[in-house]
N, C-alpha and C positions, 0 to 999 in steps of 0.2 A: 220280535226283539230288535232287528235292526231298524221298522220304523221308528220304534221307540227313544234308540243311539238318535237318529236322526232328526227329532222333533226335538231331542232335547239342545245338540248342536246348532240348529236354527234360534231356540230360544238364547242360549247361550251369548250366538253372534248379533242377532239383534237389539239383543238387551245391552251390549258392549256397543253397537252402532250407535243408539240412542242416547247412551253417558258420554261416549264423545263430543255426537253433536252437542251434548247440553252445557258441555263444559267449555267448549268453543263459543256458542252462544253467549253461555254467564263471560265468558272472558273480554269479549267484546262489548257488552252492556257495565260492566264496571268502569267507576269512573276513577276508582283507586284513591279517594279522597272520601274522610271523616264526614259524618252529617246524620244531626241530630235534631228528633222533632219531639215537641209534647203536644197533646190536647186535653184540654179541662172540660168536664161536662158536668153542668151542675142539675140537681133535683129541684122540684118544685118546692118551695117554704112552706112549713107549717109552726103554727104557733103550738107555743107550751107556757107553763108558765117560767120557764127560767129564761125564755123570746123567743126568738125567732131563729127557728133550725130547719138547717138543710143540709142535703149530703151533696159532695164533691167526688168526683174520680177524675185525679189526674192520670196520666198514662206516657211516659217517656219511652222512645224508643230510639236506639240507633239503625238509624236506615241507611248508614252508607255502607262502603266495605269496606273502614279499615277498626282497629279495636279504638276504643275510646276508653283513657285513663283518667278516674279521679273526679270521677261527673261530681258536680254538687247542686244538691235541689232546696231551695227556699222556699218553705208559704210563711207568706203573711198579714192576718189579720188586724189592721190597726183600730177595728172598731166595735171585734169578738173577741171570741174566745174560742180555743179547738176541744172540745168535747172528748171525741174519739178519733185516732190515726192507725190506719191500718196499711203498712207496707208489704209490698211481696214482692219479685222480682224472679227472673230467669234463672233457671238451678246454676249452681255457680256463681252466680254474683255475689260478693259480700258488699254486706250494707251497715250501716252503722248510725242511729239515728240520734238527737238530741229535739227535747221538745219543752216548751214554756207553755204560759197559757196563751198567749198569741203570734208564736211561731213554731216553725216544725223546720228542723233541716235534715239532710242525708245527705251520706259520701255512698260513692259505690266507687270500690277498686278499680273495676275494669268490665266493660263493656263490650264486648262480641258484636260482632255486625249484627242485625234480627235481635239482640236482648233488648230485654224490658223492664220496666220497674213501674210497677203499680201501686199508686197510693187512693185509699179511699178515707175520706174524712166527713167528720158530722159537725158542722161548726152552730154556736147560738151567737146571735146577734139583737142586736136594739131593732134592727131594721134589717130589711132583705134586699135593698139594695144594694150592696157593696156583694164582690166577687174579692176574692185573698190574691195579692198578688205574690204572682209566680216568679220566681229565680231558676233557671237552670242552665249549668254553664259548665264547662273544662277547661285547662290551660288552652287558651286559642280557639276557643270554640264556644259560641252563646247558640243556646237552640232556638231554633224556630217553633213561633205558635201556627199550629195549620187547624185550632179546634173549625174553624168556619170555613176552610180550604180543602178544596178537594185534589188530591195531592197522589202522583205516580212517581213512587222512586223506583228504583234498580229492585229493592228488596219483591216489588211485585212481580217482575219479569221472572225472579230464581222464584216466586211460588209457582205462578205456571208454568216454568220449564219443568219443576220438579216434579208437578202435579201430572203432567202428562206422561214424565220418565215412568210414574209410581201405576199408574192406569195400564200403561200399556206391559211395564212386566208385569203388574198383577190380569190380566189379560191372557196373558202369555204364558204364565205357568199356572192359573184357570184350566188351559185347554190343554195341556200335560198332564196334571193331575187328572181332572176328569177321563181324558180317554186312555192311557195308562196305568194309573193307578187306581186300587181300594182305594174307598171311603170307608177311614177306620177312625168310629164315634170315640171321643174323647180327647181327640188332639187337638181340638178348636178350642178351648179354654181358657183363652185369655181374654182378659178383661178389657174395655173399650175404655180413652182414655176420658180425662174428665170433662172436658167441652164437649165427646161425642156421648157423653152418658146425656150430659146436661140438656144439648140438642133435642135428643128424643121424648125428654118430660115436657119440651118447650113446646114442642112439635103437639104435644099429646093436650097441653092446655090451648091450643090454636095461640099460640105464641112465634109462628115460622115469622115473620115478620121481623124479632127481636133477636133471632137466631146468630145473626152475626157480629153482632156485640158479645157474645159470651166469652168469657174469660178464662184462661187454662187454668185458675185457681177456682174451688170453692168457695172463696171467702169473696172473689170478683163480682160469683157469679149470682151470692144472697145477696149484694149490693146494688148490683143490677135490676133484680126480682123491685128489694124496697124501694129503687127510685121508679119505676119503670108504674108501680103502684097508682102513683099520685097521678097517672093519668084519666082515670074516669073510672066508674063504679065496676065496668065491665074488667078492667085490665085491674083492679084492686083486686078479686075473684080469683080472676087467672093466675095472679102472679101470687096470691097467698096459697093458691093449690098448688105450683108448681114448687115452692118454697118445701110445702109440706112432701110434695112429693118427694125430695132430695133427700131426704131422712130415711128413703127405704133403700138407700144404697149403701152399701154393709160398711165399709172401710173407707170413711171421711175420720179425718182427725180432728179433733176434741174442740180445735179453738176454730175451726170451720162448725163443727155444731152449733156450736156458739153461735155465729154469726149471723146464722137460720135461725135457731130460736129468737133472735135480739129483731130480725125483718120482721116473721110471723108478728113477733108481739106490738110492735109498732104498726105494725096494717091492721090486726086484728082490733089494737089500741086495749088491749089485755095480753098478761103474760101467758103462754100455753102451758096448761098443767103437768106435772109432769106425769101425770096417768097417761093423758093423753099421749105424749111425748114418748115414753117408753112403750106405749100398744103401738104404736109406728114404727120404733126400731126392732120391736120383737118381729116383724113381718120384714126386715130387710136382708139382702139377698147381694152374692159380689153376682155380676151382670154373666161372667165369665163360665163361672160352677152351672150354671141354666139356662143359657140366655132368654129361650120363649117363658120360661116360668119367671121369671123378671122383668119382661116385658108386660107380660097379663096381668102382674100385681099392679104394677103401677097403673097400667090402662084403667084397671077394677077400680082402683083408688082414687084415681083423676077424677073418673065418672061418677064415684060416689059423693065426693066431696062438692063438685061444679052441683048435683044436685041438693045438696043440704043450701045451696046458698040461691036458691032458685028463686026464694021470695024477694030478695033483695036485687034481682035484675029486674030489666024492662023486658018484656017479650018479647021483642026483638033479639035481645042480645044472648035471652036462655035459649032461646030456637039456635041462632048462630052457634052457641056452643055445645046443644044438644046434636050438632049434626055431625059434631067430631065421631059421635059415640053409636051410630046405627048402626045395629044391630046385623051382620050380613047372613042371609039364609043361607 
């Protein structure tokens, strides 16, 4: 019992030495001034017949440390039209949008150091040369484009200071629990968030590669899949499996379904029926209620799927994604 007092008093002090330093660190890495970035990353064109369509995701973020009031964000196409416009942002932010057929604006109230605001859009055009131009600006403050810059602000330092706060108390009360306490089954149940659900389906299509691009929305992260498509025959496969895979995870909301179905039927270049569509979500599972019985659906499902489209690889590339799936004695 008193080693017990005592490992837990070590962990205690530790974990308080650790938030100190990190707070003295961040203290001295803040530069106590405003600063705001976007980057645009556009998809490969493809024709239709209403022209020439691609998708966009812009992605604004305040990277300094102080709040930012009243951002406002303009696109606009002087030679399209916007199709579809899909906004999300940081819980808390309110947004407010207004949109034509060749612009799109938004207000955001108020901006927290780390928020974000993500816009994804499908625009058609005559031509694929033209990119929409961007507007984003506050009272006193015009952002910066870094899409082609490789860029270290303060916001990176407080991820790894946090990163190693979060390791070493989870570390630390690892080795508490384990040599102190029961392992009492059913207290683990909670659900992984949605980039680390997303991660794993990524992981399981040989997509580690694209892994850090995923976005805390589902709606990011089917946007992601459809642009990520128009890469070659092999990444069309993967990312229409891992598409499909998203569907077995029980508690997505209705206009993220959406937006899975809307990728699938555009990669597939047919709509998914909904037979199909609903034998997928009858097999879906929250991550949390079972974890390994959720993990092996999806594995089961990856694997099933990579092989129905076997004919339509090179041999090269069915070999490369049949080795995700060997079998271990």
């Amino acid at each position: 019992m008193r080693d017990s007092v005592k490992i837990a008093w070590i962990t205690a002090g530790l974990t308080g030495l650790f938030t100190i330093a990190a707070s003295l660190a961040t203290y001295w890495l803040t530069n106590k001034s405003p600063e705001m970035v976007y980057t645009l990353a556009g998809g490969p064109s493809f024709s239709t017949p209403e022209g020439v369509k691609r998708i966009f995701v812009l992605e604004i973020n305040n990277s300094g440390s102080k709040e930012i009031k009243n951002t406002y964000v303009q696109l606009a196409l002087p030679n399209g039209e916007f199709s579809e416009v899909a906004a999300d942002a940081t819980a808390g932010v309110i947004i407010t949008e207004t949109k034509s057929k060749s612009t799109f604006e938004l207000r955001a109230d108020l901006l927290n150091p780390s928020d974000t605001i993500k816009l994804s859009f499908l625009t058609a055009q005559q031509t694929d040369s033209s990119e929409p131009k961007i507007t984003v600006r506050a009272p006193g403050l015009n952002a910066t484009d870094v899409s082609d810059k490789s860029k270290t602000s303060t916001s990176s330092y407080f991820v790894a200071i946090f990163t190693v706060i979060a390791v070493l108390a989870q570390l630390l009360s690892s080795f508490v629990t384990t040599k102190y306490k029961k392992n009492k089954p059913g207290n683990s149940g909670n659900t992984l968030k949605n980039n680390e659900l997303s991660a794993y389906i990524f992981g399981t299509c040989g997509l580690q590669s694209e892994a850090w691009n995923i976005s805390t929305s589902f709606r990011g992260v089917a946007d992601l899949l459809g642009t990520l498509s128009r890469k070659n025959e092999k990444y069309r496969v993967q990312t229409l499996v891992a598409l499909k895979a998203h569907l077995l995870i029980k508690h997505i909301h209705v206009a993220s379904l959406a937006v899975f179905r809307y990728n699938i039927s555009l990669i597939s270049e047919t709509p998914i029926s909904d037979d199909e569509f609903n034998e997928i979500r009858s097999k879906a599972l929250d991550e949390g209620d079972d974890t390994i019985l959720w993990r092996t659906t999806c594995y089961e499902f990856i694997r099933g799927e990579i092989q129905k489209h076997a004919h339509t690889l090179s041999d090269e590339d069915f070999i490369s994604l049949k080795s995700y799936f060997i079998q271990q004695s």
